[in-house]
C-alpha positions in Angstrom: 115.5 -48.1 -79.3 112.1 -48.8 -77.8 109.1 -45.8 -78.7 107.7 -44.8 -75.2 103.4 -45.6 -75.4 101.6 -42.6 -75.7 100.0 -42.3 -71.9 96.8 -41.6 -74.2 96.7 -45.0 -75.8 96.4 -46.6 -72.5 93.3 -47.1 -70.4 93.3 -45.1 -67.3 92.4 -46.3 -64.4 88.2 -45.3 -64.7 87.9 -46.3 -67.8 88.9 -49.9 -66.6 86.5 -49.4 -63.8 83.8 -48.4 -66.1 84.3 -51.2 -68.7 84.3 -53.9 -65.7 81.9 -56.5 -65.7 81.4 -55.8 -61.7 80.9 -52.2 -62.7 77.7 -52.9 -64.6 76.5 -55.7 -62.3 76.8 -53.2 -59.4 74.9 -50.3 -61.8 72.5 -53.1 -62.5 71.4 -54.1 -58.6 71.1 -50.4 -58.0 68.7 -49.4 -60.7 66.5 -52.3 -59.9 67.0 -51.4 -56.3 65.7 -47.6 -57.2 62.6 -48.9 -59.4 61.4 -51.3 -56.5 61.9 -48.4 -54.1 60.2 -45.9 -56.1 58.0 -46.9 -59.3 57.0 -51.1 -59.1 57.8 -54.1 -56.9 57.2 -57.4 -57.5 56.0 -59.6 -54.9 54.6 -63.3 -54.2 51.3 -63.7 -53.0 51.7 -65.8 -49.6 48.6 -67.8 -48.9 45.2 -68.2 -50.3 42.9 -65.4 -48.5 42.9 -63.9 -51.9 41.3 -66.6 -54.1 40.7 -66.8 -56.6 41.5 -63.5 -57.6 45.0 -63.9 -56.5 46.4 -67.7 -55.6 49.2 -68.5 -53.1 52.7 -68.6 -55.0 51.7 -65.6 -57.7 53.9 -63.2 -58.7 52.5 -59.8 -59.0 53.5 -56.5 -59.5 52.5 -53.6 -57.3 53.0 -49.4 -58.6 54.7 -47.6 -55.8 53.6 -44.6 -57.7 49.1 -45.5 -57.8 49.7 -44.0 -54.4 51.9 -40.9 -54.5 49.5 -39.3 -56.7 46.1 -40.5 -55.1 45.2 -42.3 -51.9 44.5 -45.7 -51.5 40.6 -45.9 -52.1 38.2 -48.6 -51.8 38.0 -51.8 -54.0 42.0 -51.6 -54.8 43.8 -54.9 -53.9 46.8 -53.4 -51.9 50.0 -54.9 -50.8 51.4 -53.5 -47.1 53.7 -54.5 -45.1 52.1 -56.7 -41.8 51.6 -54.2 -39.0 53.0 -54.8 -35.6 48.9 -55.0 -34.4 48.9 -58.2 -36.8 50.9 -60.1 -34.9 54.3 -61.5 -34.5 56.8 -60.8 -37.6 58.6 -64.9 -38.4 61.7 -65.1 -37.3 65.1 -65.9 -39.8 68.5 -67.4 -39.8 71.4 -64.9 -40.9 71.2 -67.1 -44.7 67.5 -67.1 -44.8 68.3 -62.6 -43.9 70.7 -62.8 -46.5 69.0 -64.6 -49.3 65.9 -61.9 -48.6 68.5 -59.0 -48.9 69.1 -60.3 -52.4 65.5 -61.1 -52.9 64.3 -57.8 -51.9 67.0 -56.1 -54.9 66.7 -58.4 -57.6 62.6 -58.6 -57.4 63.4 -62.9 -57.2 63.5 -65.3 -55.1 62.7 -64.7 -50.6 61.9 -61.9 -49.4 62.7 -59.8 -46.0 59.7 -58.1 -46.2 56.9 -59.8 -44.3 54.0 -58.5 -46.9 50.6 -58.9 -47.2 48.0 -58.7 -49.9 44.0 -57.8 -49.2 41.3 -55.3 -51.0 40.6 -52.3 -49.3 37.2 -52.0 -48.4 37.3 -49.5 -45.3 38.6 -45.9 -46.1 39.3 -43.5 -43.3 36.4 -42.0 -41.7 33.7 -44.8 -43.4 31.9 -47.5 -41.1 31.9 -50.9 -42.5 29.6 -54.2 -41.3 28.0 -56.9 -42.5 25.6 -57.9 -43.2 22.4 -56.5 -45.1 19.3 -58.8 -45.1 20.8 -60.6 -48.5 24.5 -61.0 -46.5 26.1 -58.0 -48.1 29.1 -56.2 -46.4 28.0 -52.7 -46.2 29.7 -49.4 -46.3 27.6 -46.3 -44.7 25.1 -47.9 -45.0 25.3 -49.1 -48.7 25.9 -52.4 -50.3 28.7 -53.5 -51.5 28.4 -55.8 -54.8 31.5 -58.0 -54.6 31.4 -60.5 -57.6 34.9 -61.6 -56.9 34.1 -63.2 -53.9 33.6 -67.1 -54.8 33.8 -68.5 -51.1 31.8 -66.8 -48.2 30.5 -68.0 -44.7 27.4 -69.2 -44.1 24.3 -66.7 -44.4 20.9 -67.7 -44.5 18.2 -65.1 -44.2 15.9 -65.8 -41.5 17.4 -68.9 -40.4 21.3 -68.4 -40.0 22.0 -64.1 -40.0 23.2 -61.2 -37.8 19.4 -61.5 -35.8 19.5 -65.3 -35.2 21.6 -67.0 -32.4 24.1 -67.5 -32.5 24.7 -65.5 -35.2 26.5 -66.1 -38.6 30.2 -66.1 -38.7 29.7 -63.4 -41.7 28.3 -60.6 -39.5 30.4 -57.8 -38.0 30.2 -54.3 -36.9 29.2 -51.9 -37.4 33.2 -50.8 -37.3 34.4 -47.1 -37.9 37.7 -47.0 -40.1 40.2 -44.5 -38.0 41.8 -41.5 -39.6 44.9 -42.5 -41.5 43.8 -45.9 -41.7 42.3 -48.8 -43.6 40.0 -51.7 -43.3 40.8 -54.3 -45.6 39.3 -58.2 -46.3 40.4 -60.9 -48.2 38.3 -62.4 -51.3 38.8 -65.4 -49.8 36.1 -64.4 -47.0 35.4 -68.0 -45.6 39.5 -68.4 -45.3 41.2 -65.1 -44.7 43.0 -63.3 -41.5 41.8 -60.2 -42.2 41.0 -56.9 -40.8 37.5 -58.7 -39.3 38.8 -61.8 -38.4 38.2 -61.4 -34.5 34.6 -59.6 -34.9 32.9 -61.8 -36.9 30.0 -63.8 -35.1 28.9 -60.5 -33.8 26.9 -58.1 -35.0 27.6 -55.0 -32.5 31.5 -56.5 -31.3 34.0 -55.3 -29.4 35.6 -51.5 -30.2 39.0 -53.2 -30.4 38.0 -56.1 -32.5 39.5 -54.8 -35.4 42.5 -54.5 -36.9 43.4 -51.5 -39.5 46.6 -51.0 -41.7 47.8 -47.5 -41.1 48.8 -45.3 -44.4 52.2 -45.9 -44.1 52.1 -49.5 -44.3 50.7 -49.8 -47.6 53.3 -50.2 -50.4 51.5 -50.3 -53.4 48.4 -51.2 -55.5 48.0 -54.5 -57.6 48.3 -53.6 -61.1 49.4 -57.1 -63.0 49.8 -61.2 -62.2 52.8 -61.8 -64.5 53.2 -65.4 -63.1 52.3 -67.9 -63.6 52.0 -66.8 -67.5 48.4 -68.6 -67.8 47.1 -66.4 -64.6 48.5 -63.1 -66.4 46.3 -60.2 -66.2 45.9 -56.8 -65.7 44.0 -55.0 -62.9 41.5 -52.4 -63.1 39.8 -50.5 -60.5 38.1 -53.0 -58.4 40.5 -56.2 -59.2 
């Protein structure tokens, strides 16, 4: 006569679920899903406006959290998402969509999110131009000393500044950052579609020249290149 199995001695139903391979893969996507959505998120720099602090194809990392217990503040090199002032977001084919969905979890591969990467230079409230009489951007009034910039526009005091005509492709403003937004450039001043990009030439432009990121666009600040591994390094305050 066959002994009945104990109903104890065999795995219910969630336990099974539990010990799935599935299970954990699921678990898995959803924890990196949280950390990207709430602490870091990696991202690939798209272009060369950065250079040669950042290059185009780096992988960086960006803390969510720098700027839920401070503000964004100038000299940070911030990611944010395009804003609709910047132009049209590119178009995708329902594969490219769903390779970004997968992109956007994991942390690898394309991305859905149309990001951008720049240094804040603008707070809220501040007025930016350029240039002083040595070709330095200027914030109230003060200059800036910006030894990560390796490629600027022309400036020649005297013969090629914000005075001569026509005026250096460097100058702009002077340009009042709104509340609750940002004025940001890229390193890469002589290459870089920037906040400026439609003022410069013009030392007293157009009020709407300028384009600003708004607050809530900003995803995170720059803290680490971890790739390619011979461009790994860490950030400080001011890059």
């Amino acid at each position: 006569m066959t002994t009945p199995t104990p109903t104890a001695s065999r795995p219910t139903r969630w336990r099974r679920i539990r010990r799935s391979p599935l299970t954990h893969l699921a678990l898995a996507l959803v924890l990196l899903a949280l950390v990207q959505g709430l602490v870091i998120k990696p991202f690939q720099v798209p272009s060369e406006s950065m250079s040669p602090t950042l290059e185009a194809g780096d992988r960086l990392l960006a803390s969510r959290i720098a700027y839920t217990v401070s503000a964004p503040g100038a000299g940070d090199v911030a990611v944010f998402a395009r804003p609709d002032t910047w132009g049209p977001r590119p178009e995708r084919s329902a594969l490219r969509t769903a390779l970004g969905w997968v992109g956007d979890i994991v942390g690898f591969g394309p991305s859905n999110q149309d990001a951008l990467v720049k240094r804040i230079i603008g707070e809220p409230g501040t007025t930016v131009r350029c240039c002083s009489d040595a070709g330095q951007v200027e914030v109230d009034g003060v200059p800036l000393s910006e030894g990560y910039i390796v490629t600027d526009l022309p400036f020649t005091p005297g013969a090629n500044d914000c005075s001569s005509s026509p005026a250096s492709a460097r100058c702009f403003g002077p340009i009042t950052v709104p509340a609750g937004e940002y004025l940001v450039l890229g390193d890469n001043r002589a290459n870089s579609a920037d906040s400026v990009i439609a003022c410069r030439g013009n030392a007293i432009p157009p009020s709407d020249c300028a384009r600003f990121v708004p607050r809530e666009d900003i995803i995170g600040k720059v803290v680490t290149i971890v790739w390619p591994l011979d461009r790994l390094r860490l950030f400080t305050d001011g890059g």
